[in-house]
N, C-alpha and C positions, 0 to 999 in steps of 0.2 A: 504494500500500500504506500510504501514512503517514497516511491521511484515513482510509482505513476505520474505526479503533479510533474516533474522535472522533465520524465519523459514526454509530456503533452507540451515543456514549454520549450523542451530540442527541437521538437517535430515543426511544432508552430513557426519557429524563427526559421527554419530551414525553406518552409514555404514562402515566408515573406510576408508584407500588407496586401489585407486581403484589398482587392481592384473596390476603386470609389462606385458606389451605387449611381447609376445612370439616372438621371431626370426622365418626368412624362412627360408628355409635350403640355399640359397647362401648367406644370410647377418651371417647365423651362419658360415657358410667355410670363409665368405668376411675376420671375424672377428678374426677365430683363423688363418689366418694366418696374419692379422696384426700384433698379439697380440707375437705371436712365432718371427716375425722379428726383433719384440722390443725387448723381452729377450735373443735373441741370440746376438743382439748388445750391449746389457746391459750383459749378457754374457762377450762376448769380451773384453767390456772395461776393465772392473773387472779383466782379466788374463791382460791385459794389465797393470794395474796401479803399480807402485811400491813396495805397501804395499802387492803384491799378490806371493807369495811360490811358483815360478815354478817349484824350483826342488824338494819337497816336491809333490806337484798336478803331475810330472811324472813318477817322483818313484812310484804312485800308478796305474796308468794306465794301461789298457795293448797296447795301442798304443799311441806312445807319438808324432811319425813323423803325423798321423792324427791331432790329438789336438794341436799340430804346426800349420799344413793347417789351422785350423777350428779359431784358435786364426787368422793367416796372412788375413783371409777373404774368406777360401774357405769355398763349404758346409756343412752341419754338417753332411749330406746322403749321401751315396755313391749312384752311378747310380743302380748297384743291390738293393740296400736298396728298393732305389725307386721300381723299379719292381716287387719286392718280396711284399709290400705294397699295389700295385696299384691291386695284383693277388686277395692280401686278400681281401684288403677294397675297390676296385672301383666298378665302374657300372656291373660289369662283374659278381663278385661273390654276389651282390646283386639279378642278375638274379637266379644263382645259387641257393643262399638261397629260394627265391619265389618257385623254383620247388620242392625243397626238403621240405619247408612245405605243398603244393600244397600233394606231394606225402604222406605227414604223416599225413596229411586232410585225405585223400580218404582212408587209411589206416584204421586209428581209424571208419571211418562211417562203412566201412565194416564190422568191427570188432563188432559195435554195431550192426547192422543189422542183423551178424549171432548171437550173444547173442540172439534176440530177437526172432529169426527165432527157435530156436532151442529150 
């Protein structure tokens, strides 16, 4: 009985850290937008603080009334932004994409099938 403990803690180490547990896809979305909330207010503060060049940071910009808004607390997206976004990245053009490999599936089988036919 008095080896067992020591032998589980050979064994263990010999294996190593067990692999990080993988995110679901809503704790992966839950997380980047925590994570983006916090640097945009870490952001903020930053243009806010004293020690921060604003008129240097607008002389470089090409909109400086937006980056105004976005320091005052508005969002960093415009309502298009979002839309244009949502067109590429949502649920929508992931249907998309599925049918266009679906199509480029059936494409390539064909394409071996006459190779093979011929």
């Amino acid at each position: 009985n008095w080896c067992c403990p020591t032998g589980r803690r050979v064994q263990s180490s010999k294996l190593g850290p067990a692999p990080p547990r993988l995110l679901t896809e809503e704790e992966y979305r839950l997380q980047g937008e925590v994570e983006t909330c916090k640097a945009l207010q870490e952001l903020r503060s930053l243009c806010q603080s004293p020690e921060f060049s604003a008129w240097t940071t607008v002389s470089r910009i090409q909109s400086p009334k937006r980056f105004a808004d976005f320091v005052g607390g508005a969002s960093h997206v415009t309502p298009n932004e979002v839309s244009v976004h949502e067109r590429e990245y949502g649920l929508d053009s992931l249907f998309v994409d599925e049918q266009l490999f679906e199509e480029e599936d059936e494409e390539e089988e064909e394409d071996v099938n006459d190779s093979f036919a011929g």
